[in-house]
Backbone as XML, in Angstrom:
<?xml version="1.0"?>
<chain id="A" units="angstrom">
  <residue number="1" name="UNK">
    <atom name="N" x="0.847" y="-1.162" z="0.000"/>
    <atom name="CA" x="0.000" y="0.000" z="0.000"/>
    <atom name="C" x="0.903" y="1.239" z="0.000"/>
  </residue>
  <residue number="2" name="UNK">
    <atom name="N" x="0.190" y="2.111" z="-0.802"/>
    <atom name="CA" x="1.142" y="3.198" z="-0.220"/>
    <atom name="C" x="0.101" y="4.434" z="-0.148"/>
  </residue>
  <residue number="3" name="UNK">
    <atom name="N" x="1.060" y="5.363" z="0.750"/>
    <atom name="CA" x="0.886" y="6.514" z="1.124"/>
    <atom name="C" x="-0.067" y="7.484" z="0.902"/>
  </residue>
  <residue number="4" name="UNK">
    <atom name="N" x="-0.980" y="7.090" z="1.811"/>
    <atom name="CA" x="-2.279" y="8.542" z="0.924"/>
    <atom name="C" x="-3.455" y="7.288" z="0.260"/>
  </residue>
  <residue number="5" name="UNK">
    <atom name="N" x="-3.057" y="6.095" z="0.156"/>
    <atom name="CA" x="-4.056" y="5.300" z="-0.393"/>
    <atom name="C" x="-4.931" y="4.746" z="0.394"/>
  </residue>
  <residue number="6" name="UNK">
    <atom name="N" x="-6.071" y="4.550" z="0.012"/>
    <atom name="CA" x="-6.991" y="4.158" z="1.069"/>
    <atom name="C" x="-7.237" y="2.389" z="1.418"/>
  </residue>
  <residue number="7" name="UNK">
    <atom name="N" x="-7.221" y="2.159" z="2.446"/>
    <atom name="CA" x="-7.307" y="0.348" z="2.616"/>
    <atom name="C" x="-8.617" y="0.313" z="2.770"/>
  </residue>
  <residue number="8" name="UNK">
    <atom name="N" x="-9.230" y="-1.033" z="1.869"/>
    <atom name="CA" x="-10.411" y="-1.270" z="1.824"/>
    <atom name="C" x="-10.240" y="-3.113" z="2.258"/>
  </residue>
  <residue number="9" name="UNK">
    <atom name="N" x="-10.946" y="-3.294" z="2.705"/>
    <atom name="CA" x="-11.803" y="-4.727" z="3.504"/>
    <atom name="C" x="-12.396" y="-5.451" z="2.994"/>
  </residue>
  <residue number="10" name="UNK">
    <atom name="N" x="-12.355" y="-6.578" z="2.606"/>
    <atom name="CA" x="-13.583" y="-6.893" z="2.697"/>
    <atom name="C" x="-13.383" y="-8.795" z="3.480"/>
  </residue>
  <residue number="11" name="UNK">
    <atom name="N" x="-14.646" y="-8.073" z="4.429"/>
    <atom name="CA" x="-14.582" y="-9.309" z="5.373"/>
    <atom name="C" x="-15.851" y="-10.618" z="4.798"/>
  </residue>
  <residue number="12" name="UNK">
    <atom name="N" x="-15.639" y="-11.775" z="5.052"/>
    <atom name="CA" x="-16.830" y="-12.559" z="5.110"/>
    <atom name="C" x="-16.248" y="-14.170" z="5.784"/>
  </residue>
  <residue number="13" name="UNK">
    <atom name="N" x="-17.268" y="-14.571" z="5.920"/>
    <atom name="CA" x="-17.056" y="-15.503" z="6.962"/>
    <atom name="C" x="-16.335" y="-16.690" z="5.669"/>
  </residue>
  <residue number="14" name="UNK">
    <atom name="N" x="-15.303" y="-17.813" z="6.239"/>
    <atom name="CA" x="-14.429" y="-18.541" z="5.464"/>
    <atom name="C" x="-14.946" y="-19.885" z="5.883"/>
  </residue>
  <residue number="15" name="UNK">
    <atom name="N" x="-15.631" y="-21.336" z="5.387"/>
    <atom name="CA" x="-15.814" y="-22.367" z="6.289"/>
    <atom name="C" x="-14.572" y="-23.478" z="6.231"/>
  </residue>
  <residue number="16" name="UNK">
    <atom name="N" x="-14.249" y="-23.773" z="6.868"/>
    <atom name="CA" x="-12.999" y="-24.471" z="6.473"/>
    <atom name="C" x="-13.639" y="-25.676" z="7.564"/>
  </residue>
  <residue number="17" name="UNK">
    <atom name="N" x="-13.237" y="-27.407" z="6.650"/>
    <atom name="CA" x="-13.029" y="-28.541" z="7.029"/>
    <atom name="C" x="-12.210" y="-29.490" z="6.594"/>
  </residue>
  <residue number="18" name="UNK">
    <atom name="N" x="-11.819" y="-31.191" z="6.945"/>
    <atom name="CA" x="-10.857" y="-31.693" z="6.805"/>
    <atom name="C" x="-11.834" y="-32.872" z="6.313"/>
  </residue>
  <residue number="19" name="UNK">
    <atom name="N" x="-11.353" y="-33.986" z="5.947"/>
    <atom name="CA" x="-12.187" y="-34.993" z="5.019"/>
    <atom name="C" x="-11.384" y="-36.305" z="4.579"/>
  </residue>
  <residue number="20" name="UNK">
    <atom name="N" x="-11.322" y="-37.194" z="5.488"/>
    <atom name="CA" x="-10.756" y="-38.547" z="5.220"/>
    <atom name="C" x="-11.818" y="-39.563" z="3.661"/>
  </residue>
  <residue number="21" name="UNK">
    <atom name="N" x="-11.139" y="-39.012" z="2.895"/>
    <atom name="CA" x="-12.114" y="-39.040" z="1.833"/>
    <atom name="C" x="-11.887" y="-41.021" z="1.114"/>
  </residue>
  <residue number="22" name="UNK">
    <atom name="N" x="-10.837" y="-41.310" z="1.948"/>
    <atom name="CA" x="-10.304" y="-42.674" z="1.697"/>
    <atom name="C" x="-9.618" y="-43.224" z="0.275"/>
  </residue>
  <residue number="23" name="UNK">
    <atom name="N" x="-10.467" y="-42.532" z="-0.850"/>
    <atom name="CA" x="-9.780" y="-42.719" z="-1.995"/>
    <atom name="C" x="-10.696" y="-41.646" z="-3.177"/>
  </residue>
  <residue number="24" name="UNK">
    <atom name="N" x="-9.786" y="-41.149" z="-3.900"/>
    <atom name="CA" x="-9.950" y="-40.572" z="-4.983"/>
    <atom name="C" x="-9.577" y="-41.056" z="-6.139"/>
  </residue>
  <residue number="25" name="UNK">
    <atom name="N" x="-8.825" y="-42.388" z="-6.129"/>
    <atom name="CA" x="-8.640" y="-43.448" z="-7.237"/>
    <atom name="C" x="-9.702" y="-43.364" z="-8.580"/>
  </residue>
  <residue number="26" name="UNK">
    <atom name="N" x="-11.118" y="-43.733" z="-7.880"/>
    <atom name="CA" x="-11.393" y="-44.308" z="-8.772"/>
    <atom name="C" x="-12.197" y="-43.202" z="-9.812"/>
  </residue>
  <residue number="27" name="UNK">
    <atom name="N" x="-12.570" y="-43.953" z="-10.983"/>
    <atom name="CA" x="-13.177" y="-42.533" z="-11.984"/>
    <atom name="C" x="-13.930" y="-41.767" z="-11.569"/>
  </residue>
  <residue number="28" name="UNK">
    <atom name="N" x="-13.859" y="-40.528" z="-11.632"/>
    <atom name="CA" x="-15.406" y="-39.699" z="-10.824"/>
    <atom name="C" x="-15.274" y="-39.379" z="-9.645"/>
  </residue>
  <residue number="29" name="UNK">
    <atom name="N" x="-14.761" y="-39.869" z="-9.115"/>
    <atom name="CA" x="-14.626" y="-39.395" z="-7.330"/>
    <atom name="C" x="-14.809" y="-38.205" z="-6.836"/>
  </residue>
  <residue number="30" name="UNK">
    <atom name="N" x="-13.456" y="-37.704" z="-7.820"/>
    <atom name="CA" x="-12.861" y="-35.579" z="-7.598"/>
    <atom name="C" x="-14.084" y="-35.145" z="-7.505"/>
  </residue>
  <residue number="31" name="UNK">
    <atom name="N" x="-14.532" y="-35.208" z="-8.783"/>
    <atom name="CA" x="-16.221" y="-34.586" z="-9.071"/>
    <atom name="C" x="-17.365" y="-35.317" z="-7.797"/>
  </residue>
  <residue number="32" name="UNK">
    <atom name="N" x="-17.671" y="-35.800" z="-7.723"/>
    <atom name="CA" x="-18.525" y="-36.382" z="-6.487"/>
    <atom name="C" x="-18.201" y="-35.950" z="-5.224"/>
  </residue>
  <residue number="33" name="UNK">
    <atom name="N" x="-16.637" y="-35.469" z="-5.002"/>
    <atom name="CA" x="-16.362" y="-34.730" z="-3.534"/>
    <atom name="C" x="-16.611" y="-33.250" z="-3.927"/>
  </residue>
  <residue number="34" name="UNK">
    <atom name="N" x="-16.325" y="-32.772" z="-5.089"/>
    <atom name="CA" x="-16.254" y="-31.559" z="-5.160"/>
    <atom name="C" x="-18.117" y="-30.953" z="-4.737"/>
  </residue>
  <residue number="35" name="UNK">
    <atom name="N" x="-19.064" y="-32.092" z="-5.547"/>
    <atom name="CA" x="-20.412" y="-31.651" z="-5.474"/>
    <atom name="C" x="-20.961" y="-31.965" z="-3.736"/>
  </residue>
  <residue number="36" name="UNK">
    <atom name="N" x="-20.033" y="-32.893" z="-3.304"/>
    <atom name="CA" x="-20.550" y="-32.645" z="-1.510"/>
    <atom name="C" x="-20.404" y="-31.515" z="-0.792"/>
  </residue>
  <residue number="37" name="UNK">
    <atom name="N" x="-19.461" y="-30.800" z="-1.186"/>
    <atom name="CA" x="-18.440" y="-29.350" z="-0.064"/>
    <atom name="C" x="-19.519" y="-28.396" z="-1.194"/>
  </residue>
  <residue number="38" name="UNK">
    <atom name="N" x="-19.644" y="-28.350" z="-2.208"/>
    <atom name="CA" x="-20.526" y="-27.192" z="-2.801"/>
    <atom name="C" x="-22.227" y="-27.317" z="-1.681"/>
  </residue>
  <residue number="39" name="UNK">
    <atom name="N" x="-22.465" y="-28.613" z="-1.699"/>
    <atom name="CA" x="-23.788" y="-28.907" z="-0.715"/>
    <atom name="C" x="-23.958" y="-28.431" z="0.548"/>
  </residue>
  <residue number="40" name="UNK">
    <atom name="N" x="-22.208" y="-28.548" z="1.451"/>
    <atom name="CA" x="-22.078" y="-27.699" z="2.545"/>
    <atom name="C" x="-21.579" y="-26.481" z="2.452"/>
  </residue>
  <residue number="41" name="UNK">
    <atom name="N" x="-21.569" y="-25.960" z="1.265"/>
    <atom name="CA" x="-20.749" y="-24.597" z="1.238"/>
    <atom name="C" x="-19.702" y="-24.721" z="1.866"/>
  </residue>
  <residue number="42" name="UNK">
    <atom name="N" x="-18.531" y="-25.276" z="1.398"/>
    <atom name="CA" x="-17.157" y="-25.711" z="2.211"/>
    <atom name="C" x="-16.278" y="-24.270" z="1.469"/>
  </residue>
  <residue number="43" name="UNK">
    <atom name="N" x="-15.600" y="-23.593" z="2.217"/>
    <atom name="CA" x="-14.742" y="-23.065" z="0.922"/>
    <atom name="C" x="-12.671" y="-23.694" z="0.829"/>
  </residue>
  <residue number="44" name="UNK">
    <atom name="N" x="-12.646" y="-24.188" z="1.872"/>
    <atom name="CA" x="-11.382" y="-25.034" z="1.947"/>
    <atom name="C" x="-11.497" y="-26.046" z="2.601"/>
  </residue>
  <residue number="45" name="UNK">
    <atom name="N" x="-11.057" y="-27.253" z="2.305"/>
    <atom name="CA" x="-11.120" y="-28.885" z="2.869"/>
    <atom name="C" x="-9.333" y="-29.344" z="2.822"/>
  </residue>
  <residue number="46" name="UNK">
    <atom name="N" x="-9.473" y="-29.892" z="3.860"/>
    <atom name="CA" x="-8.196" y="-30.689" z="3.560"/>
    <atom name="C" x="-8.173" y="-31.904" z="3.500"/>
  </residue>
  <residue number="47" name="UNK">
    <atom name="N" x="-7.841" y="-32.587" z="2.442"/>
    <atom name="CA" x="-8.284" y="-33.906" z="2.179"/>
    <atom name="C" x="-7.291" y="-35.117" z="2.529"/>
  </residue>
  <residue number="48" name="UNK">
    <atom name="N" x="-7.170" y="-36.009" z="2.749"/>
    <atom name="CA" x="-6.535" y="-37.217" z="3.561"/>
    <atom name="C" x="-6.800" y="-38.448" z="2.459"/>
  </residue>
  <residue number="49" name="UNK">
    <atom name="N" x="-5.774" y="-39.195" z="2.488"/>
    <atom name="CA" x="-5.960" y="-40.281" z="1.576"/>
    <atom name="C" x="-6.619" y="-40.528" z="0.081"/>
  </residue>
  <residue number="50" name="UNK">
    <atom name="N" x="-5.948" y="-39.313" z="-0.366"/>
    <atom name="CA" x="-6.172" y="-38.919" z="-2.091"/>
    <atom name="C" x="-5.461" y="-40.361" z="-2.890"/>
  </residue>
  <residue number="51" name="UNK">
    <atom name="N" x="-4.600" y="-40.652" z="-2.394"/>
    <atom name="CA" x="-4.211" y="-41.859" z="-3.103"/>
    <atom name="C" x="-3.697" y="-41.835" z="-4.739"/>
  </residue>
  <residue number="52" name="UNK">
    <atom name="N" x="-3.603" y="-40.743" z="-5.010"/>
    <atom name="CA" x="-3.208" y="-40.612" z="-6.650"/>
    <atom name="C" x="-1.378" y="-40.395" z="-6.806"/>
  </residue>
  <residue number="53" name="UNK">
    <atom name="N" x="-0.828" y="-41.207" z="-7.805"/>
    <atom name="CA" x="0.128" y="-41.470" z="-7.929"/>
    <atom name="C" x="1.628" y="-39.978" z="-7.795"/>
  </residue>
  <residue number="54" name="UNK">
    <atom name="N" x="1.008" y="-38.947" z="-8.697"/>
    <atom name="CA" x="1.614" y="-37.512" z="-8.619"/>
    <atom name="C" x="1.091" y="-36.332" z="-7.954"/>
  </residue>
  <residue number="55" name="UNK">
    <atom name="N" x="2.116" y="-35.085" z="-7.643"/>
    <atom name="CA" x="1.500" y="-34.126" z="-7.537"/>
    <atom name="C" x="0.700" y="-33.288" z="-8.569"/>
  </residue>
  <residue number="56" name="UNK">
    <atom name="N" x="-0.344" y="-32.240" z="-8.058"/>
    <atom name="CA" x="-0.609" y="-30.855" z="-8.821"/>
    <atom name="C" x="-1.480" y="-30.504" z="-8.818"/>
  </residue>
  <residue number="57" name="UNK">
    <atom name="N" x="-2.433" y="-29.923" z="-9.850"/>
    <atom name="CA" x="-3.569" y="-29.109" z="-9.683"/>
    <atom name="C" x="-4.577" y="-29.460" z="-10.617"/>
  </residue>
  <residue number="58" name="UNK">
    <atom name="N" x="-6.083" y="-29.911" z="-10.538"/>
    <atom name="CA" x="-6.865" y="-29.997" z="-11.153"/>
    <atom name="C" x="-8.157" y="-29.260" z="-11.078"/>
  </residue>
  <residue number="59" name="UNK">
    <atom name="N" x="-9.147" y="-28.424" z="-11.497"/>
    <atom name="CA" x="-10.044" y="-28.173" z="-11.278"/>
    <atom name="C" x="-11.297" y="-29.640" z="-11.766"/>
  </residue>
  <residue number="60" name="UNK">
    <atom name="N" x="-12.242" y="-28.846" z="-10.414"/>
    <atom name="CA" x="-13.441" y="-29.741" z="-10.080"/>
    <atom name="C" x="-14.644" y="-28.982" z="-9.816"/>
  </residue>
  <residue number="61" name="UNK">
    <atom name="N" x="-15.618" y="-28.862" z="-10.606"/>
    <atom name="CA" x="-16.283" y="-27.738" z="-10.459"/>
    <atom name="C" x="-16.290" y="-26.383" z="-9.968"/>
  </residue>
  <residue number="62" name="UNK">
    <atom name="N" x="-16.543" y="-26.106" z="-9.192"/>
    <atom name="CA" x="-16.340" y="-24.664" z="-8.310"/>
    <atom name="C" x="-15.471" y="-24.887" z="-8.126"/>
  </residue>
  <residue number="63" name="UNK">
    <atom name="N" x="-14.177" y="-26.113" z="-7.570"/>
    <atom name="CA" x="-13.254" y="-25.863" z="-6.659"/>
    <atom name="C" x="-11.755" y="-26.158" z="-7.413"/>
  </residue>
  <residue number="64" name="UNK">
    <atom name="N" x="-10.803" y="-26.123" z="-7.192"/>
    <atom name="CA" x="-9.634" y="-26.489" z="-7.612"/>
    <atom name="C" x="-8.997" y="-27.413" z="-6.900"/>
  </residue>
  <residue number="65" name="UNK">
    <atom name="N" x="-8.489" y="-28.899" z="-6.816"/>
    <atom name="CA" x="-7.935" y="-29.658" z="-6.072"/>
    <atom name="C" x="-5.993" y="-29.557" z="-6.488"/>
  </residue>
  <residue number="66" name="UNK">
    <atom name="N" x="-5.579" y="-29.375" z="-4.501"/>
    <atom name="CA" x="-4.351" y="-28.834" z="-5.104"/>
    <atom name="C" x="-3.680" y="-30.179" z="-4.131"/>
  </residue>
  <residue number="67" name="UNK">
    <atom name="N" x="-2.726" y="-31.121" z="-5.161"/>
    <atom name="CA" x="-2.812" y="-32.450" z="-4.330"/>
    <atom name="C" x="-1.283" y="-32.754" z="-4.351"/>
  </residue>
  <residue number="68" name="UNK">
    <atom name="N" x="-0.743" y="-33.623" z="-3.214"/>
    <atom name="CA" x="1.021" y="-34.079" z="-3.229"/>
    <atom name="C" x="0.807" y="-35.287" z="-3.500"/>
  </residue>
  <residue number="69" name="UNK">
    <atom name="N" x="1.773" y="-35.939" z="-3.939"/>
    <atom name="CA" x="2.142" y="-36.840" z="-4.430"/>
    <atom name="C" x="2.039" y="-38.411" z="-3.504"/>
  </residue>
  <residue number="70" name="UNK">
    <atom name="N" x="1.151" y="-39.177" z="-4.022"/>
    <atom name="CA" x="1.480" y="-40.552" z="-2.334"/>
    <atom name="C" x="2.410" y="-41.109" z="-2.965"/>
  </residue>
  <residue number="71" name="UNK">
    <atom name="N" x="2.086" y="-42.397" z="-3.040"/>
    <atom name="CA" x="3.088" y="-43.672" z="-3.579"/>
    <atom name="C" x="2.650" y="-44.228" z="-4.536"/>
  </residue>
  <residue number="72" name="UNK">
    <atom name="N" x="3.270" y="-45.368" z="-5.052"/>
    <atom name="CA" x="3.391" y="-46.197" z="-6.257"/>
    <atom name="C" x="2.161" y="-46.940" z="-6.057"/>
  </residue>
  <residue number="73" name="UNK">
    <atom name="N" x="1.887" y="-47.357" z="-5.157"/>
    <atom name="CA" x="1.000" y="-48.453" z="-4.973"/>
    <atom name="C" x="-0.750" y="-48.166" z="-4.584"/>
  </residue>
  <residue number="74" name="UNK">
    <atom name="N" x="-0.532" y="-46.531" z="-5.000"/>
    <atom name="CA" x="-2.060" y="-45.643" z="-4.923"/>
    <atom name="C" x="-2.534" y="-46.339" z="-3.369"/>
  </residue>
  <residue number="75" name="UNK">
    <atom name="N" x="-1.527" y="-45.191" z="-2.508"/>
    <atom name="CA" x="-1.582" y="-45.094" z="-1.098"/>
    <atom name="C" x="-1.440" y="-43.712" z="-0.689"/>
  </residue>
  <residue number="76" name="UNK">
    <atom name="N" x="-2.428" y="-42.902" z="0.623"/>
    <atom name="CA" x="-1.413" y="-42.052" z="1.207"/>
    <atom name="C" x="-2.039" y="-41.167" z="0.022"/>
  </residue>
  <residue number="77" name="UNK">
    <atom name="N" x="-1.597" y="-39.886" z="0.581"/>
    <atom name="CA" x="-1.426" y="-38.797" z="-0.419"/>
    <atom name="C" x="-2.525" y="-37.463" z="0.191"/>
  </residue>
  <residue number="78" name="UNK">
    <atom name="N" x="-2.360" y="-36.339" z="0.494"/>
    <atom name="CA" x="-2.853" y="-35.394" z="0.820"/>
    <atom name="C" x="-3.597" y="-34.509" z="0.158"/>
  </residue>
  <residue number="79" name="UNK">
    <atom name="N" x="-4.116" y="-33.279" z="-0.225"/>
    <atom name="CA" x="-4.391" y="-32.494" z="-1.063"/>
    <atom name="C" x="-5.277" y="-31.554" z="-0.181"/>
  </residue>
  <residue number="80" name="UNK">
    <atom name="N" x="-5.582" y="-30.163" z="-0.863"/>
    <atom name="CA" x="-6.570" y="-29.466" z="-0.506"/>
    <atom name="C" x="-7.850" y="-29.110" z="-1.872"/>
  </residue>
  <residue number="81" name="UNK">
    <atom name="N" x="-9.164" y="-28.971" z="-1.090"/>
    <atom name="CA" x="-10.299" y="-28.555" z="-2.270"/>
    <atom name="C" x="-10.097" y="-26.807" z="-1.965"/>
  </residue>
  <residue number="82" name="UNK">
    <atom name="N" x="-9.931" y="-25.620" z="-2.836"/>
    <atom name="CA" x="-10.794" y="-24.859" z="-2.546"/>
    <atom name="C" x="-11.653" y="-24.271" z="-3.102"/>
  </residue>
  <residue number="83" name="UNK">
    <atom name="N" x="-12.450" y="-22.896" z="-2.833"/>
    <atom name="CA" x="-13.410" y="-23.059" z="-4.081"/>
    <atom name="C" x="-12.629" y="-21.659" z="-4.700"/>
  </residue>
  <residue number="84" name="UNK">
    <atom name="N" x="-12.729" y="-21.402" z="-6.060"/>
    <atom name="CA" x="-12.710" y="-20.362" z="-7.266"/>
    <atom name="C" x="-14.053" y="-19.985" z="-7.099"/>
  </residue>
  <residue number="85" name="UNK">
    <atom name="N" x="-13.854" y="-18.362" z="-6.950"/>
    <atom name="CA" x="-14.526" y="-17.504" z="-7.049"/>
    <atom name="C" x="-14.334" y="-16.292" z="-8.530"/>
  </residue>
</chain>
């Protein structure tokens, strides 16, 4: 910011949850979690046992899944949903 400029706000409430989702393996999944957190109005999840072989980024309806890498043997693996506005 600088000098003489005015700071503007804007507040609103954020819902944030976590989600042992067990597997995202199989076809369709992403999309089927993404349409549950749109149902609760989730706007960040952290997801547990993504199970997909690499890292990175995919969009899923409203949300973008941003995921690390598990293992070889589609185990393990972390990620977050959030939503695009």
């Amino acid at each position: 910011m600088f000098i003489g400029e005015a700071s503007h706000r804007i507040q609103r409430e954020l819902k944030l949850d976590t989600w042992n989702v067990r597997s995202l393996y199989r076809a369709g999944s992403l999309k089927a979690a993404a349409r549950e957190l749109a149902r609760y109005q989730l706007d960040v999840v952290g997801v547990q046992e993504v199970r997909w072989g690499k890292g990175g980024t995919v969009r899923a309806g409203d949300y973008d899944f941003f995921y690390g890498k598990g293992n070889e043997n589609h185990q393990l693996g972390t990620g977050f949903l959030y939503v695009v506005e």
